[in-house]
N, C-alpha and C positions, 0 to 999 in steps of 0.2 A: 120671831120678831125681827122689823130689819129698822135698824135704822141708817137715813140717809138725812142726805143733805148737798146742797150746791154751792158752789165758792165759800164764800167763808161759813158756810154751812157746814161744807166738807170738812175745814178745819175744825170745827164743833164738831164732826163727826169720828175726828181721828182722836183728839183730848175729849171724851166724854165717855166713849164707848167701851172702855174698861169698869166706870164707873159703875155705869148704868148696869152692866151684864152683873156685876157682884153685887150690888146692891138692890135690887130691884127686881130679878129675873132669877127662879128658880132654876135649881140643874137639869131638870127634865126639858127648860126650855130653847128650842133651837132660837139663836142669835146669830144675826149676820150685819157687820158693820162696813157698809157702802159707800163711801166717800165720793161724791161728783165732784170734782174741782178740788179749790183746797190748796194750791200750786200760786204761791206768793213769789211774787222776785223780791228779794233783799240788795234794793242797787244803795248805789253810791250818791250822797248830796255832793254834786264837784265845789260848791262852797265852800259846806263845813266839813267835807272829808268822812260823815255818819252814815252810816248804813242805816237807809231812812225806814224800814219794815223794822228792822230791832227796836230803834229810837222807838220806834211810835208804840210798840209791842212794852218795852221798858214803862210808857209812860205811861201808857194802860194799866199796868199791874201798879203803877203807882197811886194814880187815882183812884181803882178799885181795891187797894189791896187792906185796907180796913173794911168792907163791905162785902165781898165775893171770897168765899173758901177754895183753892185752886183743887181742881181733880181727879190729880194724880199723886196719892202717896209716895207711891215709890218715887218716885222723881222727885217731889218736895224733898226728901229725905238723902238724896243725890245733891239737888242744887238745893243752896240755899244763900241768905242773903243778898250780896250785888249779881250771884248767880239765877235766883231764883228764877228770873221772865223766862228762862230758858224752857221753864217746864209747861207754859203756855204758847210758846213759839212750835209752831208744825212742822 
């Protein structure tokens, strides 16, 4: 099986693809995780001085974070609280 994907595809394909192989795909099954793209810049607002991919990453997880279960245990378990966006950031 492969999974891929393109720009922010890619990044769905690097946070997903642990998931997917343990939960879904027997051991027998060859798995190959392909990321196209996926390569975010984290610049700077010369405004408000935020790094505007975090920001907006932070605020994603906030508006979904009653609703979407994140995909990485280990990492949940790693970050957690005001750290948590970390484990959906690529």
């Amino acid at each position: 099986m492969i999974l891929s994907g393109g720009g922010a595809g890619g990044v769905a394909t690097f946070l997903w693809a642990d998931y997917i192989k343990e939960h879904f795909l027997s051991q027998n099954t060859e798995f190959w995780a392909i990321p196209d793209g996926g390569y975010l810049i984290d610049i700077m607002n010369v405004k408000t001085s935020k790094l505007l991919l975090r920001q907006e990453v932070m605020n994603l997880l906030n508006i979904t974070n009653e609703f979407v279960a994140l995909p990485n245990n280990k990492c949940t378990n790693i970050y957690y609280g005001e750290s948590l966006w970390k484990c959906i950031f690529a």
